[in-house]
Backbone bond lengths (Angstrom), bond angles and torsions (degrees), N, CA, C in turn:
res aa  C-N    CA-C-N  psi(-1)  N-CA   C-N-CA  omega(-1)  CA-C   N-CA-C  phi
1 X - - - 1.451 - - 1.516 109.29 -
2 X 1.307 118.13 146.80 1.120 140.52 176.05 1.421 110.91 -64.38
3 X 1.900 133.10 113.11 1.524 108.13 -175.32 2.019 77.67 -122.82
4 X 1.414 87.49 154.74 1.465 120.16 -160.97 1.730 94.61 -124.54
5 X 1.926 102.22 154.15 1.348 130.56 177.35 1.197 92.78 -77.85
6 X 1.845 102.66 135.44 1.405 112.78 -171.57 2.061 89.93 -132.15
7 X 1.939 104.24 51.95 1.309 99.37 -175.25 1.830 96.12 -87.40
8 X 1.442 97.72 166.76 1.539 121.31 173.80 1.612 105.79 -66.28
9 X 1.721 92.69 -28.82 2.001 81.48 -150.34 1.588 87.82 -162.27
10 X 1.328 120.00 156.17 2.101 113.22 -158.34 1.608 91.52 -70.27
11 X 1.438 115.26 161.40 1.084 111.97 -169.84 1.834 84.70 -125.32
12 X 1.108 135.52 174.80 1.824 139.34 -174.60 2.106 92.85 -148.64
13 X 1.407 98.09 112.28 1.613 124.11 -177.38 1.510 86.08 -99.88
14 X 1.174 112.34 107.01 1.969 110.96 177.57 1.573 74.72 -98.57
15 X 1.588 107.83 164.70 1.439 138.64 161.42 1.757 117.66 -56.08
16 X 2.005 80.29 130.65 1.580 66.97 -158.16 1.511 121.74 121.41
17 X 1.029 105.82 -45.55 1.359 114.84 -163.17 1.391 121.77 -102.22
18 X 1.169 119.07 142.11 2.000 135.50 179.56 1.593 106.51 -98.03
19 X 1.693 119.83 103.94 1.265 96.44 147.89 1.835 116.18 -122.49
20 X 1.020 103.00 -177.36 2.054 93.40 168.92 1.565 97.64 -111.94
21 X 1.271 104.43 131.24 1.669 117.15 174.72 1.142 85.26 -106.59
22 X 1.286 110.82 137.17 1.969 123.24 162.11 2.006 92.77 -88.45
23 X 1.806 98.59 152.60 1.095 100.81 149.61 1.506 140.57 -107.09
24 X 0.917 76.64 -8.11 2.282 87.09 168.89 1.446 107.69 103.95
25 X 1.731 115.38 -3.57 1.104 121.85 163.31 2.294 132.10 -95.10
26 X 1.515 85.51 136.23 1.815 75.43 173.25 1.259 93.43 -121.89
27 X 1.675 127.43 150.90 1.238 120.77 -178.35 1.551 100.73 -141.09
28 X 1.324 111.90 149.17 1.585 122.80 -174.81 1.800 106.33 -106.83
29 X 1.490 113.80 95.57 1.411 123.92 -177.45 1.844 108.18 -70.60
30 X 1.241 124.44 160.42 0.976 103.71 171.90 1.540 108.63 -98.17
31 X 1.351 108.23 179.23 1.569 123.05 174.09 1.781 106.32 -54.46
32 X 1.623 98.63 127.95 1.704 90.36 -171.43 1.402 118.57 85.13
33 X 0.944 130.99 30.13 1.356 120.09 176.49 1.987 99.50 -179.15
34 X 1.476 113.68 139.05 1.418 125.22 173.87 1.610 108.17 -114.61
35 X 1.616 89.21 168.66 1.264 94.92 176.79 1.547 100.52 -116.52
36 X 1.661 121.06 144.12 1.299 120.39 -173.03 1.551 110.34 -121.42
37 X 1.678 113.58 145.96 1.203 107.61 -170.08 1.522 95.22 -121.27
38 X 1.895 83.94 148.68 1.570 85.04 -170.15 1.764 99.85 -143.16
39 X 1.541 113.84 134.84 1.513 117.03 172.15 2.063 121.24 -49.16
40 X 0.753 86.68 129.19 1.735 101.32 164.84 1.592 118.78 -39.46
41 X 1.385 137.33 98.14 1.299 114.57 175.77 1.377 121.40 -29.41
42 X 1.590 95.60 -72.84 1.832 122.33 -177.44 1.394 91.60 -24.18
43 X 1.739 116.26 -75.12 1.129 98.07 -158.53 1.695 136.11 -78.33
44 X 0.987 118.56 7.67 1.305 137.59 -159.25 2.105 81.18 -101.78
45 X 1.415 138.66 -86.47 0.901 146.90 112.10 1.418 97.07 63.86
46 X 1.798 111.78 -91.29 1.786 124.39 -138.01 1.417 62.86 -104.86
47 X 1.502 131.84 -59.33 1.588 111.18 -121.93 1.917 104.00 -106.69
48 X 1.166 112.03 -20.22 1.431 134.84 -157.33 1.457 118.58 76.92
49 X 1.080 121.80 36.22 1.505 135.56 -172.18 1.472 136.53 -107.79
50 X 1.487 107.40 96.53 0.913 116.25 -145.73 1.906 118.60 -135.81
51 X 1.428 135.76 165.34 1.120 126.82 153.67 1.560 136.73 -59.71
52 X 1.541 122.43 136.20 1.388 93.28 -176.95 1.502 105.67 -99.50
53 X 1.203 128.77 -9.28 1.614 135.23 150.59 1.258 120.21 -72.96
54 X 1.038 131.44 68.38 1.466 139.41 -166.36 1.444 120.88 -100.68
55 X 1.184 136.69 83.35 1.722 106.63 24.12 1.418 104.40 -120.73
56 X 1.433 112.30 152.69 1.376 121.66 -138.74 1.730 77.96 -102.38
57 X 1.774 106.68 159.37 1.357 134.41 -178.49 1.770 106.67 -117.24
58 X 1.302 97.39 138.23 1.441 117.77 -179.63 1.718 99.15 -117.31
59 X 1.128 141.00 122.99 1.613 132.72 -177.73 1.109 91.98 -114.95
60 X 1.312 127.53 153.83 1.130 173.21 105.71 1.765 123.15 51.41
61 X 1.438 83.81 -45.65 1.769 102.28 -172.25 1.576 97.48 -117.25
62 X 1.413 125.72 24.79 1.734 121.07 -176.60 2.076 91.19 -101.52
63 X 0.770 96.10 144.25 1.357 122.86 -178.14 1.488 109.30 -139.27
64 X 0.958 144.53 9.03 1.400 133.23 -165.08 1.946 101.13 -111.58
65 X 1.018 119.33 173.56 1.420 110.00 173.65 1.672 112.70 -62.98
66 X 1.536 95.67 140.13 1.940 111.65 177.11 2.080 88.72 -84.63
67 X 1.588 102.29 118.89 1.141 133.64 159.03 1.342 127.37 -111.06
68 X 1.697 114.63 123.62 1.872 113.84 171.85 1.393 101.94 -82.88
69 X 2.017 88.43 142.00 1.640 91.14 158.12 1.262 93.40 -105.67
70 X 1.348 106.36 130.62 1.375 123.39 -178.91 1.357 122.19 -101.27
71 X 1.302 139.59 121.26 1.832 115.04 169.17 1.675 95.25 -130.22
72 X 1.040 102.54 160.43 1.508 137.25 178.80 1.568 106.03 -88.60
73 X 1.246 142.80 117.49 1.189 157.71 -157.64 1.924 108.43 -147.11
74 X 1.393 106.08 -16.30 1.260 127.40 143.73 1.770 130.16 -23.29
75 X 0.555 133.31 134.76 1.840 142.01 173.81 1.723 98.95 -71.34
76 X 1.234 112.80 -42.42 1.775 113.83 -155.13 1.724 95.88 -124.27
77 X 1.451 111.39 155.88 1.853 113.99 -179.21 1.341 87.79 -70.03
78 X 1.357 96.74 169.86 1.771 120.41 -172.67 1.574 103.42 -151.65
79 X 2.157 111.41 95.79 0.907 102.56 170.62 1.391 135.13 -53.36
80 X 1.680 124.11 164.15 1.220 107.61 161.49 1.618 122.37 -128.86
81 X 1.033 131.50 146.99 1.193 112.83 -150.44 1.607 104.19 -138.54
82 X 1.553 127.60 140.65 1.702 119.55 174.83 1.670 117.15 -43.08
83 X 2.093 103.44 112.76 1.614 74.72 158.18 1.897 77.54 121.53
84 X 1.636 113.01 -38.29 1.467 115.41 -172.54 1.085 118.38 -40.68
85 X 1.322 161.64 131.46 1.858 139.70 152.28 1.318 113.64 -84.61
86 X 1.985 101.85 114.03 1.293 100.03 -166.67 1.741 97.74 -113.94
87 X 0.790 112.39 1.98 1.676 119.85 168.56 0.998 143.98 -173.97
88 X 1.641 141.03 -156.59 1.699 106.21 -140.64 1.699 81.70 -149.58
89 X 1.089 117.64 129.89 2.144 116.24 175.20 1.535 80.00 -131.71
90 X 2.054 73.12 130.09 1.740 87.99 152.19 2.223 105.69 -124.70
91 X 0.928 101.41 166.50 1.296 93.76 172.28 1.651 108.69 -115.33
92 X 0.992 121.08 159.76 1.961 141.45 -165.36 1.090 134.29 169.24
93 X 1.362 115.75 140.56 1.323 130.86 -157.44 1.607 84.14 -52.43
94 X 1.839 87.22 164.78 1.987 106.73 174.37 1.770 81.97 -151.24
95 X 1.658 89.13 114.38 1.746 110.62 144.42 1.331 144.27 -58.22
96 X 0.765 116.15 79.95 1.604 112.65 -168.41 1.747 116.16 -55.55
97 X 1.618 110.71 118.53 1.272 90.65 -170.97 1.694 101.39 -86.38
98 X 1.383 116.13 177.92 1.397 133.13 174.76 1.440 103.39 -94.93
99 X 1.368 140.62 112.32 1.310 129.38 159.40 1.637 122.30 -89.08
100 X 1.415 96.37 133.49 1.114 103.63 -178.63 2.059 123.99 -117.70
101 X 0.901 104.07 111.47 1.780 103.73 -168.64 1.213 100.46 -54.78
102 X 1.544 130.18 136.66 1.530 130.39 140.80 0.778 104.16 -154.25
103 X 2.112 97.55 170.46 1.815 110.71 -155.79 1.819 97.21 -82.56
104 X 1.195 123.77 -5.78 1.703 90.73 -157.25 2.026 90.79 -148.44
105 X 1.102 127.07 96.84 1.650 112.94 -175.16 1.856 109.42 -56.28
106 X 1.178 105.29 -177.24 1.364 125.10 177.55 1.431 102.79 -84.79
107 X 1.238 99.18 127.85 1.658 106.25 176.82 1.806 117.56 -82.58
108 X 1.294 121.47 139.70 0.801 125.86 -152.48 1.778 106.73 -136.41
109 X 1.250 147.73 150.26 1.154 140.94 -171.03 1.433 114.99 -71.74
110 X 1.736 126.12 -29.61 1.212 131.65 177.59 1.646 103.67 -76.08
111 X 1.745 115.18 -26.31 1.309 112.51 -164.28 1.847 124.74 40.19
112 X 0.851 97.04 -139.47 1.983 107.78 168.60 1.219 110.51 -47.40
113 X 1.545 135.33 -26.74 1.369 118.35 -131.59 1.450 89.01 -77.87
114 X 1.515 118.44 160.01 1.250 134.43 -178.73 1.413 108.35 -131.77
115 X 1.492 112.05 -166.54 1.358 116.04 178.94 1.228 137.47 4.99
116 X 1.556 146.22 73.85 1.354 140.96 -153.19 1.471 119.08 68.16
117 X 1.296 102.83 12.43 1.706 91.49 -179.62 1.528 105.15 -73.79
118 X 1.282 131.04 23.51 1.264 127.00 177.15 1.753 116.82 -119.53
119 X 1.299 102.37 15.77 0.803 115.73 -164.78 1.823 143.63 50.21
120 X 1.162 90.30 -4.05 1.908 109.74 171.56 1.467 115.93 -62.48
């Protein structure tokens, strides 16, 4: 779903810049499952507008209002205005993994390699 600026009055995101827009929504997830926040193509795209928690987590037991941190990564300000759609929640199951300590992992053919060690 589409969540939208729930400002009083237009707000101006110059480049560069972090603010939190609330959306006017609080939502009750169930046990086992989050809600995930995710930037707007379009706007990321035309305007440079985007999340800086990407993609941002809603858990389970939050009740308080769902707020974007938003920044402008944009060249030019990017009003914002009541009503805008500045990002995208889906909700989905979350697995809980089991951790388990040990002395030595499973070896694997990539092993260590990191960053481009695959050559791509």
């Amino acid at each position: 779903m589409d969540l939208v600026a729930d400002v009083e009055e237009q707000t101006v995101l110059q480049p560069g810049e972090i603010k939190l827009v609330p959306t006017g929504i609080s939502i009750s997830i169930p046990t086992g499952y989050e809600a995930e926040i995710r930037p707007r193509s379009g706007l990321a795209l035309k305007h440079g507008i985007t999340l800086v928690n990407t993609p941002g987590t809603i858990d389970s037991d939050y009740r308080g209002v769902v707020s974007l941190i938003l920044t402008n990564l944009g060249k030019n300000a990017y009003t914002i205005r009541r009503g805008d759609r500045l990002a995208q929640m889906i909700i989905h199951e979350v697995i809980r993994a089991e951790i388990e300590e040990v002395e030595q992992l499973a070896d694997t053919a990539r092993a260590g390699g990191g960053f481009g060690h695959t050559g791509v």
